[in-house]
C-alpha positions, 0 to 999 in steps of 0.5 A: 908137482915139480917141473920135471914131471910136468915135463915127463908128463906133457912129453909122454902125452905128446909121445902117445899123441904122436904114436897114435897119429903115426898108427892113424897115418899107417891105418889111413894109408893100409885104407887107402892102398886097400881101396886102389888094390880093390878098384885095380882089381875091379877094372882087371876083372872088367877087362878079364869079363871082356877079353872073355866075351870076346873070346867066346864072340871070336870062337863062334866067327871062327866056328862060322868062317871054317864052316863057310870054309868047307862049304866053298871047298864043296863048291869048288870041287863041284866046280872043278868035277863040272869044268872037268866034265865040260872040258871032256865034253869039249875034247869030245866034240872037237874031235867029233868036228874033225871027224866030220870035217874029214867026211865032209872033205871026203864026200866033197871030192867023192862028188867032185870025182863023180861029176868029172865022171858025168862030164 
């Protein structure tokens, strides 16, 4: 064997030897992005399973407060027909008060003008 294809022989060995490890290299670095993807995509469906649950939790705080809601809105028209009612009542008996106020004036000078008559 001459030199020169001891040389051509060693130099395609060492070409093939660094293909092999450019292709190793580019295999090792797919693994690798494989494997961030995988945990990127793991911690998003975390974070989506999560988000979910508390979506569902705040829809059914929301479905109890709007509940809560109307009952109060109940309340406060029960409230405000009573407060309606006593001030009715209250008009009412005002006006009873006066009305008895003037009768008793009027009885007062009723009895003044008779006992003037007695003197």
């Amino acid at each position: 064997m001459s030199l020169i294809t001891i040389i051509v022989i060693v130099v395609a060995v060492l070409a093939v030897i660094l293909v092999a490890r450019a292709a190793k290299g580019q295999a090792d670095a797919r693994r690798q992005e494989r494997a961030r993807l995988e945990r990127e995509a793991s911690g998003h469906r975390q974070e989506g399973d999560a988000n979910a649950a508390r979506a569902r939790d705040l829809s059914r705080q929301a479905r109890s407060d709007r509940e809560a809601a109307r009952e109060h809105a109940a309340a406060a028209e029960e409230h405000n027909r009573a407060a309606t009612d006593a001030e009715q009542r209250a008009d009412d008996a005002e006006r009873r008060v006066k009305i008895a106020g003037h009768a008793a004036a009027r009885h007062d000078e009723e009895a003044a003008r008779r006992e003037r008559q007695l003197s």
